[in-house]
N, C-alpha and C positions, 0 to 999 in steps of 0.2 A: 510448481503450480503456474500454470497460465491465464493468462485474462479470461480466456473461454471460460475455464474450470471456476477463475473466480466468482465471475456474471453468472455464473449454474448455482452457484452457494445459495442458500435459503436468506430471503431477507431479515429475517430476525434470529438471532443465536444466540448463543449462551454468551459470558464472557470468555468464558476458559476457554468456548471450541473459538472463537473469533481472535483469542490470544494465540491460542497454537498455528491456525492457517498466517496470521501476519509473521509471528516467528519465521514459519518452514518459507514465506515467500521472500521475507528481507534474507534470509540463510542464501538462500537460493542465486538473488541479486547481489549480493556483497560478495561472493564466488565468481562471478561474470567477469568476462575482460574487457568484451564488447557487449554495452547497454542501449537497448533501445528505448528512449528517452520516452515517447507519446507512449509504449504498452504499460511500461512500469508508471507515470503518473495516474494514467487512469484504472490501473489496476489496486495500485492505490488509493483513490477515490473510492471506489468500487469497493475497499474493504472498510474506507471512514463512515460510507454510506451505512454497511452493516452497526460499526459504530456506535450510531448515535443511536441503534433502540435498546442496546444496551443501557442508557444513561447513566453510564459510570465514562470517567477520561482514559484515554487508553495508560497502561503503567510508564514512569520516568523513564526507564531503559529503553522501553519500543518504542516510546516518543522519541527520544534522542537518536534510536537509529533511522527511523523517518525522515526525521529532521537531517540529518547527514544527507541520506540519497537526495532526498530534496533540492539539498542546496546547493550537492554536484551537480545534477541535472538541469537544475534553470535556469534558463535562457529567457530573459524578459524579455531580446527583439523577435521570439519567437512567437508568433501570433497564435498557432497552433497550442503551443505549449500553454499560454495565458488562455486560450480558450479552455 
């Protein structure tokens, strides 16, 4: 799944369909050898955004893998990146 595909997603989802698209996209990025850092944060974004109308938290396990890419990819002197 790609940012395009993601930003085409409906803004409100189920939780289940919203669980499955972040599964198949962290599956997808944890498979990668080279990661582009700006696609996967904001694609990222892009599925916290869906998220929050669910108003439930995302599950411990997908948070935790979040959390991992996360904290490989940031770069705090990156201006970009903190944008």
């Amino acid at each position: 799944m790609k940012l395009s595909e993601i930003k085409n997603l409906p803004d409100v989802m189920s939780k289940e369909s919203l669980d499955k698209n972040f599964v198949a996209y962290l599956d997808r990025i944890e498979n990668e050898e080279t990661l582009d850092s700006i696609e996967i944060l904001e694609s990222l974004s892009e599925l916290a955004d869906r998220k929050v109308y669910t108003h439930e938290l995302l599950e411990s396990t997908l948070r935790a893998r979040v959390d991992h890419i996360v904290q490989k990819l940031w770069d705090v002197s990156s201006g970009e990146q903190v944008e």
